[in-house]
The first five atom37 places (N, CA, C, CB, O) and aatype in JSON, in Angstrom:
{
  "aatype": [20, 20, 20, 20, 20, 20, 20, 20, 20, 20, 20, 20, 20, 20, 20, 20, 20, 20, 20, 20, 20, 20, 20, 20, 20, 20, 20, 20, 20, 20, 20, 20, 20, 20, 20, 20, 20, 20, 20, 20, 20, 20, 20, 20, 20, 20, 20, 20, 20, 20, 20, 20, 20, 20, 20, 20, 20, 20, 20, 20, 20, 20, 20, 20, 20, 20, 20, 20, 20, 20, 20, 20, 20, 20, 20, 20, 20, 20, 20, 20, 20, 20, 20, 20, 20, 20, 20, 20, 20, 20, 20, 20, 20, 20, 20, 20, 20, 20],
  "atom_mask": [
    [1, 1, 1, 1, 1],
    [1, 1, 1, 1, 1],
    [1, 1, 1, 1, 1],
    [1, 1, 1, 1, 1],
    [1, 1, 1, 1, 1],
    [1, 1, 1, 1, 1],
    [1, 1, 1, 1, 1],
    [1, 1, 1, 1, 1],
    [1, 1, 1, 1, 1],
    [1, 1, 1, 1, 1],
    [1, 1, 1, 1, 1],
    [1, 1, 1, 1, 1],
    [1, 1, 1, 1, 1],
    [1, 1, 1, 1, 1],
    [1, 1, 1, 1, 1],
    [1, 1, 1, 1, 1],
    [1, 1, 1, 1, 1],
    [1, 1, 1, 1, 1],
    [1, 1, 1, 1, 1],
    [1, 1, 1, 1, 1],
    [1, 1, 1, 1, 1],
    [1, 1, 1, 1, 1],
    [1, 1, 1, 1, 1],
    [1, 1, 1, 1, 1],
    [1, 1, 1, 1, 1],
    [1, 1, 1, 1, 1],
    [1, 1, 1, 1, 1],
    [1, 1, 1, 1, 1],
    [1, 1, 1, 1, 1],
    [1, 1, 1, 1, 1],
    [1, 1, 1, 1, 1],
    [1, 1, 1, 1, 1],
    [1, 1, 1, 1, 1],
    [1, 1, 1, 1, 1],
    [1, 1, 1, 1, 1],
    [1, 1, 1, 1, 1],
    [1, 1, 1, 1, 1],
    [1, 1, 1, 1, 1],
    [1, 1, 1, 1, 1],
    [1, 1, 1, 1, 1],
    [1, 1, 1, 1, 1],
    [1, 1, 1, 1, 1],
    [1, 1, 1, 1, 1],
    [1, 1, 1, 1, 1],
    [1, 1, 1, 1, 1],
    [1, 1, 1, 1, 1],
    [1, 1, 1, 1, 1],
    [1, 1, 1, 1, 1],
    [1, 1, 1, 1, 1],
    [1, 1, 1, 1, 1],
    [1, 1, 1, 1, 1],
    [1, 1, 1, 1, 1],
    [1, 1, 1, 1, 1],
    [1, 1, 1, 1, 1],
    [1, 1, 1, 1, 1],
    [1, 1, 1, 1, 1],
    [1, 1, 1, 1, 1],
    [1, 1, 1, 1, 1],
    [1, 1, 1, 1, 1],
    [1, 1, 1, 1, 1],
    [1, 1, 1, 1, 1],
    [1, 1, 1, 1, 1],
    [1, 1, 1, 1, 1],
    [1, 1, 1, 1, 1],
    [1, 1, 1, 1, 1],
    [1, 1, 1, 1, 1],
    [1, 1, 1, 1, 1],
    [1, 1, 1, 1, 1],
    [1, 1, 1, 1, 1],
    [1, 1, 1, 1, 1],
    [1, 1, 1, 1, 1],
    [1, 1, 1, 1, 1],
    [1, 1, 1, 1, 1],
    [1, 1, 1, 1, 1],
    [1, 1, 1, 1, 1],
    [1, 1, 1, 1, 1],
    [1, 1, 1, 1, 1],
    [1, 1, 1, 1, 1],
    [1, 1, 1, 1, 1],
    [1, 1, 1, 1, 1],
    [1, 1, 1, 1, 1],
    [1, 1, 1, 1, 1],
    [1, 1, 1, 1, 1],
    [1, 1, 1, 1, 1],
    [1, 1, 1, 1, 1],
    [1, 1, 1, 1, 1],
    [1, 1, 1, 1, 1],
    [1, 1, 1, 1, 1],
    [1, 1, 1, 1, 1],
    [1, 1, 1, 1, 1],
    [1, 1, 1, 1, 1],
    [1, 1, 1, 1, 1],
    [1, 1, 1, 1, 1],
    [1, 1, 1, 1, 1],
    [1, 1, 1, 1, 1],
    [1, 1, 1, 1, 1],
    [1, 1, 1, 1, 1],
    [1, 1, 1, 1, 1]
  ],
  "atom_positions": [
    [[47.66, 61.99, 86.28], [46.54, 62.73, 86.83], [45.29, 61.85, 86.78], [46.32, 64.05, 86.05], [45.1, 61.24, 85.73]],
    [[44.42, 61.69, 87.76], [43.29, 60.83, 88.12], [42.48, 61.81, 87.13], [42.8, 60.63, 89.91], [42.65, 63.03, 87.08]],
    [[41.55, 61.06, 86.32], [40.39, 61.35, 85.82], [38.85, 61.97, 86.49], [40.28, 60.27, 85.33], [38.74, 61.68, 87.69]],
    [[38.23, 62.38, 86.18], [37.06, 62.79, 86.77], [36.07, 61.19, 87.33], [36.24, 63.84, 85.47], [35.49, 60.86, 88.37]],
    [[36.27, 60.68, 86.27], [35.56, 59.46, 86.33], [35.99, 58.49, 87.94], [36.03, 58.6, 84.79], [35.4, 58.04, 88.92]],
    [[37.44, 58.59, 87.37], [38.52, 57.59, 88.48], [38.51, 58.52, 89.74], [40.47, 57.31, 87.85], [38.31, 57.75, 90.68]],
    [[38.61, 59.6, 90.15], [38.14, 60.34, 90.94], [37.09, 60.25, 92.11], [37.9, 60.97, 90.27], [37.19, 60.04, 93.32]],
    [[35.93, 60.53, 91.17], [34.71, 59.66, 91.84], [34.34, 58.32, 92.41], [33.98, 59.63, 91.14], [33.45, 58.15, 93.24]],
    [[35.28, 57.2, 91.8], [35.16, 56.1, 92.03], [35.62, 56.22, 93.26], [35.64, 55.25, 91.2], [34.88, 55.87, 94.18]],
    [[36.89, 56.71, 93.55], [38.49, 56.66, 94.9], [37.18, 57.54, 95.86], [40.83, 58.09, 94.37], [37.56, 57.94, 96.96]],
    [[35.93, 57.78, 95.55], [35.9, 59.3, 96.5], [34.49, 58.39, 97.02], [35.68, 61.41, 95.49], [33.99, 58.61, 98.12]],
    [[33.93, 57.35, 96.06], [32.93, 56.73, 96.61], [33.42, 55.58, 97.65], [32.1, 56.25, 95.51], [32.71, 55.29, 98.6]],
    [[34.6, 54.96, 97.44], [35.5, 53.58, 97.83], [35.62, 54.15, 98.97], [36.99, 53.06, 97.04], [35.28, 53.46, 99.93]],
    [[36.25, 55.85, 99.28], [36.63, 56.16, 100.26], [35.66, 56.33, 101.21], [37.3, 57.01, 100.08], [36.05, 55.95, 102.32]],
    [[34.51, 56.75, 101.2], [33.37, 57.36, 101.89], [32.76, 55.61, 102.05], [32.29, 58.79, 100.82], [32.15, 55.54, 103.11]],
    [[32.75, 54.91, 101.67], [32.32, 53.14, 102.15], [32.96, 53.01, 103.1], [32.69, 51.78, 101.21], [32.48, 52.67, 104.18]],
    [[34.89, 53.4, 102.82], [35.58, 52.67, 104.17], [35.29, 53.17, 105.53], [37.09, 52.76, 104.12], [35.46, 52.53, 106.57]],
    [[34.77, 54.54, 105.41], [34.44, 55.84, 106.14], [33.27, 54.91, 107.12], [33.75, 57.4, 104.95], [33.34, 54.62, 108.31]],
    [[32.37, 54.63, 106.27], [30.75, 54.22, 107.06], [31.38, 52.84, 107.81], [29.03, 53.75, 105.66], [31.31, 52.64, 109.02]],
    [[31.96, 52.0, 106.88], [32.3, 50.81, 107.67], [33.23, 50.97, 108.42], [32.59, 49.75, 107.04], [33.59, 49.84, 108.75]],
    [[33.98, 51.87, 109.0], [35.16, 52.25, 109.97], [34.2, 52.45, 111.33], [36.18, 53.83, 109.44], [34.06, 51.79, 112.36]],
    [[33.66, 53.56, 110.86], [32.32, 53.98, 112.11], [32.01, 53.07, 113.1], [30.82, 54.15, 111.5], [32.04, 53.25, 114.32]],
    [[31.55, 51.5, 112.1], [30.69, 50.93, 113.28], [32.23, 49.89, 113.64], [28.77, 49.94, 112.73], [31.97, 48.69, 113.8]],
    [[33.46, 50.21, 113.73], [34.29, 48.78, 114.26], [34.53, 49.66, 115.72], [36.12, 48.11, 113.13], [34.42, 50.86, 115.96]],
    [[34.89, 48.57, 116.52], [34.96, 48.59, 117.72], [36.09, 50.23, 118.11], [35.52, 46.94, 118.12], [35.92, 51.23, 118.81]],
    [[36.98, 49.82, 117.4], [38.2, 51.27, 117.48], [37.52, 52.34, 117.24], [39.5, 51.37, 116.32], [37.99, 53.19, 118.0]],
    [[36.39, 52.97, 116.4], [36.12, 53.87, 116.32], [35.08, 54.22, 117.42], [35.94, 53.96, 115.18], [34.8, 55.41, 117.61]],
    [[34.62, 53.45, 118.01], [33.21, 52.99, 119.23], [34.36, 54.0, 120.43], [32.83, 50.37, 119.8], [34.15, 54.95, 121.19]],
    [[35.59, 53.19, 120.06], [36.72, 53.48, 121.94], [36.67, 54.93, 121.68], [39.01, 52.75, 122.19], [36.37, 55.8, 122.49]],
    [[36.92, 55.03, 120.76], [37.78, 56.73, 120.12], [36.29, 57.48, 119.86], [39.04, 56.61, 118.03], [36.22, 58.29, 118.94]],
    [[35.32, 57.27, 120.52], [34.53, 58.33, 120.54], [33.54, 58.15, 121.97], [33.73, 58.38, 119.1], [32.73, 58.99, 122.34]],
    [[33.82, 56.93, 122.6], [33.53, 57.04, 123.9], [34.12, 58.08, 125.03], [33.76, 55.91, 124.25], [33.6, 58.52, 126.06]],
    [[35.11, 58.25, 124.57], [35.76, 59.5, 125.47], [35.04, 61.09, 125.11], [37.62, 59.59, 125.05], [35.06, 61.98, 125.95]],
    [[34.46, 61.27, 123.82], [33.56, 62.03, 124.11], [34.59, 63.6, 123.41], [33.06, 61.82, 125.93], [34.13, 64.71, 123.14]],
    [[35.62, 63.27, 123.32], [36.71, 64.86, 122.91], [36.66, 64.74, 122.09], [38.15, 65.3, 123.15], [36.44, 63.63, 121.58]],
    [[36.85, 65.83, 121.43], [37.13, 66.84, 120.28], [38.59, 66.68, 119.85], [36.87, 68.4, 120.74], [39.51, 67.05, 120.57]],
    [[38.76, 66.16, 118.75], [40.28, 66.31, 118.65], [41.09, 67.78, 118.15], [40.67, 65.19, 117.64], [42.29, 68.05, 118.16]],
    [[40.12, 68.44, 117.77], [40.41, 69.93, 117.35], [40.34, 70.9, 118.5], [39.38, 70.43, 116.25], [41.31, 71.62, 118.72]],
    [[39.25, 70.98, 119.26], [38.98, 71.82, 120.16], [39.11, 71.11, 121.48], [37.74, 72.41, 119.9], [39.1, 71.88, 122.44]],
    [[39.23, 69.76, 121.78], [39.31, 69.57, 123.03], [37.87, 69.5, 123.84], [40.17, 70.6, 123.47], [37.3, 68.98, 124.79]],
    [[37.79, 70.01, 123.21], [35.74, 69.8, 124.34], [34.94, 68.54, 124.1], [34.16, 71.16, 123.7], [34.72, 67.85, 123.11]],
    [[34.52, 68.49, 125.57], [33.99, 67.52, 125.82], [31.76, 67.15, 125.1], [34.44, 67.73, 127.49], [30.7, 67.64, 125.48]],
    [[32.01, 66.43, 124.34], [30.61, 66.07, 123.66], [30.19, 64.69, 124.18], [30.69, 66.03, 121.95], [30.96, 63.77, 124.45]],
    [[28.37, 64.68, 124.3], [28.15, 63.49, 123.83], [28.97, 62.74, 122.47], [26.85, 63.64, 123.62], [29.32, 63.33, 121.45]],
    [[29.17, 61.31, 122.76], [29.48, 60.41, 121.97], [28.92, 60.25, 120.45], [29.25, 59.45, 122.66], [29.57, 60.21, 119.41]],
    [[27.56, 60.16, 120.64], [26.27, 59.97, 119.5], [26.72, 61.77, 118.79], [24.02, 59.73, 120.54], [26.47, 61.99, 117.6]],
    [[27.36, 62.89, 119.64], [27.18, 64.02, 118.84], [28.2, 64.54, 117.89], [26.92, 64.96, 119.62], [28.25, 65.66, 117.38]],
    [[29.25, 63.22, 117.71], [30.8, 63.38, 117.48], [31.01, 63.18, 116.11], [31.71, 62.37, 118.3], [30.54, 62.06, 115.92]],
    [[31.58, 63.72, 114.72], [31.54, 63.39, 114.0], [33.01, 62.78, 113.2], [30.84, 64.17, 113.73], [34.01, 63.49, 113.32]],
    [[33.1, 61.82, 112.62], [34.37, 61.74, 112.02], [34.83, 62.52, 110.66], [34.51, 60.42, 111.81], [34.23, 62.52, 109.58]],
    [[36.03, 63.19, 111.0], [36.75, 63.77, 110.08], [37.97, 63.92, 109.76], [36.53, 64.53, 110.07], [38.89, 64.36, 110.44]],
    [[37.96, 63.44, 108.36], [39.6, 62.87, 107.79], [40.07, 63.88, 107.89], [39.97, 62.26, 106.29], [39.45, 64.85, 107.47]],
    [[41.67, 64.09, 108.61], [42.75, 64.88, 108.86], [43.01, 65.36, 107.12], [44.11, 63.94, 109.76], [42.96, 66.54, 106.8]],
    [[43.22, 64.52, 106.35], [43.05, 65.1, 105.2], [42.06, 64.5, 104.3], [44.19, 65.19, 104.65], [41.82, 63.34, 103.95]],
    [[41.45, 65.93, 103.96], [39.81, 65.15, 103.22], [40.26, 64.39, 102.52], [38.65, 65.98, 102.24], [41.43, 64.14, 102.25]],
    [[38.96, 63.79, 102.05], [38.99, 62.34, 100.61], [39.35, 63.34, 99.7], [37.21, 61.26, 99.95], [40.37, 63.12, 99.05]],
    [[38.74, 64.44, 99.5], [38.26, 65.25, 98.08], [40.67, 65.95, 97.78], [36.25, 67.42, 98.79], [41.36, 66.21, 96.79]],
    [[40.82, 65.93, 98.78], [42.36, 66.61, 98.7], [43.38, 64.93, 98.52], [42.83, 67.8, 100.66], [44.61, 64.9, 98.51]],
    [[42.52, 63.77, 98.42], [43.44, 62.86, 98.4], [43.97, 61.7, 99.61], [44.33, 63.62, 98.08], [44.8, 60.83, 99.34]],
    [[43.44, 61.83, 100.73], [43.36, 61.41, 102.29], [42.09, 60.38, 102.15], [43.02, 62.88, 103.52], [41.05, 60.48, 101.51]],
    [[42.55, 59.46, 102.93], [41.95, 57.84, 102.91], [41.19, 58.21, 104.34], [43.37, 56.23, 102.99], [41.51, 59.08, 105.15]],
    [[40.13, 57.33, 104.39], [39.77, 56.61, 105.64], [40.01, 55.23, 105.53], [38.38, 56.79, 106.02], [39.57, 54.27, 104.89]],
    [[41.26, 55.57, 106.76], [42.08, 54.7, 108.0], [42.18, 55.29, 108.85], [43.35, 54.21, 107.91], [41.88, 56.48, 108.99]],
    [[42.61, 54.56, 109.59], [42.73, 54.8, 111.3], [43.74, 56.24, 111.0], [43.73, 53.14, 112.47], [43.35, 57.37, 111.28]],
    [[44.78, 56.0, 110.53], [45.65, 57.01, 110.34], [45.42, 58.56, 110.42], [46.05, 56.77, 109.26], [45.98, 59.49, 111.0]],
    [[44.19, 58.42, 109.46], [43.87, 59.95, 108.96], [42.24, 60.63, 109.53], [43.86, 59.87, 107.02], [41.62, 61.69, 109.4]],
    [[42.07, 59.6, 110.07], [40.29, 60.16, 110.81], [40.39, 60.36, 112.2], [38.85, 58.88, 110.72], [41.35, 59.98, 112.87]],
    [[39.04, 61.19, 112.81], [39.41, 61.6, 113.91], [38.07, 61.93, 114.79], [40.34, 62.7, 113.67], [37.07, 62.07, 114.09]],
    [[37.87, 62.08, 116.14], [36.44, 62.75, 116.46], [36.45, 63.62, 116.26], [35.86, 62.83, 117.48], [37.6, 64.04, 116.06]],
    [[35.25, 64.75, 116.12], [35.53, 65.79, 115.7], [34.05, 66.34, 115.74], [36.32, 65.73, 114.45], [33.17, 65.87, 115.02]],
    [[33.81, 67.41, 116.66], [32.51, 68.32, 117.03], [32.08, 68.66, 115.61], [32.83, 69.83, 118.02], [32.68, 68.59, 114.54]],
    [[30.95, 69.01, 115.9], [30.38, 69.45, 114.27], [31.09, 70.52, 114.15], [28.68, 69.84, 113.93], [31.9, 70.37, 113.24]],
    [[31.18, 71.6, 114.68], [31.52, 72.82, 114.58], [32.4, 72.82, 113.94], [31.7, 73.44, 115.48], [32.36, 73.04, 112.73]],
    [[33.65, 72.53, 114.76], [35.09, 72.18, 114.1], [35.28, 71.24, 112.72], [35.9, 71.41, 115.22], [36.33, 70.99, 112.13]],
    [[33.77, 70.76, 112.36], [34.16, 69.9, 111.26], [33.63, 71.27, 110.01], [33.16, 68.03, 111.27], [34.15, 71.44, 108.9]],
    [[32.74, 71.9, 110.47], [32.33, 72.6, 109.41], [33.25, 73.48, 109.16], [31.17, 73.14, 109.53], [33.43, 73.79, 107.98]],
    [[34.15, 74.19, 110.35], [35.17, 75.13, 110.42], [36.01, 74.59, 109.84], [35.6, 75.57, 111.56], [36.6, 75.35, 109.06]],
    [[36.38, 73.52, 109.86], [37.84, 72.94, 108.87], [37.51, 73.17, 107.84], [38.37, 71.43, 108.79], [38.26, 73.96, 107.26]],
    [[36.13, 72.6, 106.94], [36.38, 72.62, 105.44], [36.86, 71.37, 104.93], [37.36, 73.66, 105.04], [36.57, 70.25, 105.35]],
    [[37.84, 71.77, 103.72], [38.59, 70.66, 102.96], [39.9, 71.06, 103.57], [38.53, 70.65, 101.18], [40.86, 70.3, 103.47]],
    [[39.98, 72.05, 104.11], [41.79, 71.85, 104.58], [42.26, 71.13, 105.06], [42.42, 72.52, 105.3], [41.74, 70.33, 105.84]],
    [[43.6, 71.19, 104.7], [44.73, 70.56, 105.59], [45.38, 70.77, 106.68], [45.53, 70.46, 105.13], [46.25, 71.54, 106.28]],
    [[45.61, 70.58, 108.05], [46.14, 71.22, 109.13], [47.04, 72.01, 108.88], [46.54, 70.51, 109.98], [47.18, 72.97, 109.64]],
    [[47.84, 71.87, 107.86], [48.85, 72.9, 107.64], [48.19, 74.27, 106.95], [50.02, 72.26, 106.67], [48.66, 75.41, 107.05]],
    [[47.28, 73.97, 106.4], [46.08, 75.14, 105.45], [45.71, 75.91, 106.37], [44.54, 74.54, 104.69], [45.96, 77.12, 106.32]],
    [[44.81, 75.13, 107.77], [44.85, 75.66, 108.39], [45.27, 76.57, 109.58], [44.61, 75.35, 108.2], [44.73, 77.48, 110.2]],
    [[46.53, 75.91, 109.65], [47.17, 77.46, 110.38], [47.35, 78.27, 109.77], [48.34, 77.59, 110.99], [46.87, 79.33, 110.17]],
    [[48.21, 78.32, 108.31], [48.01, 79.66, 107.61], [46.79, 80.59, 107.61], [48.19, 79.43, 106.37], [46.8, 81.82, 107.62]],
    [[45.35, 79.45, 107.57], [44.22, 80.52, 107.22], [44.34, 81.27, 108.95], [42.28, 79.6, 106.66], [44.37, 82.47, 109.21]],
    [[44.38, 80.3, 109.74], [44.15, 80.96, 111.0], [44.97, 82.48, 111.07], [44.66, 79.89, 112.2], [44.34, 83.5, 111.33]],
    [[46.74, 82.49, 110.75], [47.4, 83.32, 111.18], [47.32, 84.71, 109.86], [48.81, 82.55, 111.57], [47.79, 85.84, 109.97]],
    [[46.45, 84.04, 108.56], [45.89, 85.25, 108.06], [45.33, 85.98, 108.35], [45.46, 85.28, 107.47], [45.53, 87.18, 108.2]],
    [[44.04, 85.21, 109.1], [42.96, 85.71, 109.42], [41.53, 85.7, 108.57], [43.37, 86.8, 109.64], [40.43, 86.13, 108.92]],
    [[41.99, 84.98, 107.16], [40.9, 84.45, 105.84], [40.74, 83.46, 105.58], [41.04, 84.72, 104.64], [41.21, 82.64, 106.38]],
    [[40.07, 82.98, 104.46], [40.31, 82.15, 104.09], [41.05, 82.06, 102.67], [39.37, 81.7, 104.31], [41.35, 82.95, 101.87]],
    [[41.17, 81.24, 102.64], [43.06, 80.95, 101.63], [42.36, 80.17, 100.62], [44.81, 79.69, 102.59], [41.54, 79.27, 100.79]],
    [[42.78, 80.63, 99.62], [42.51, 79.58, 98.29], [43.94, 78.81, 97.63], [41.78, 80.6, 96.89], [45.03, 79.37, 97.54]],
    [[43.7, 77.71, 97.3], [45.18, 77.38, 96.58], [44.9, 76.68, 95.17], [46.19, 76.23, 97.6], [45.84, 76.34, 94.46]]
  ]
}
């Protein structure tokens, strides 16, 4: 089990790779198109935010792998979940604690 201490460290390391991912060219392509990877809608570029498929805080890296564009909306609507979290919360109809 990661420590509180060691925790924080993985959660600061992660949120660095996060800022320096932003400005490389791949993340420039993948938000020139302007979509939503949750909702599909079309945004300014500058209005797009990145968000790890699975948060830092649940254990999910920023890499290419796990980040994504992502409208504010849909970023605030996700939360810390996990896509799988979130269909359950969806087909509850709450929100789900685990």
């Amino acid at each position: 089990m990661e420590s509180e201490a060691g925790g924080e460290k993985r959660f600061r390391k992660e949120k660095a790779k996060g800022r320096k991912l932003r400005q490389s060219q791949w993340w420039k392509e993948k938000i020139a198109k302007g979509v939503c990877h949750y909702c599909g809608g079309k945004f300014e570029p500058a209005s797009l935010t990145m968000d790890h498929i699975v948060p830092i805080a649940r254990g999910g890296q920023s890499g290419k792998g796990n980040v994504v564009p992502s409208c504010k909306n849909c970023n605030t609507t996700k939360k810390y979940y996990t896509p799988a979290e979130l269909i359950l919360r969806d087909k509850m109809g709450k929100d789900i604690e685990f």
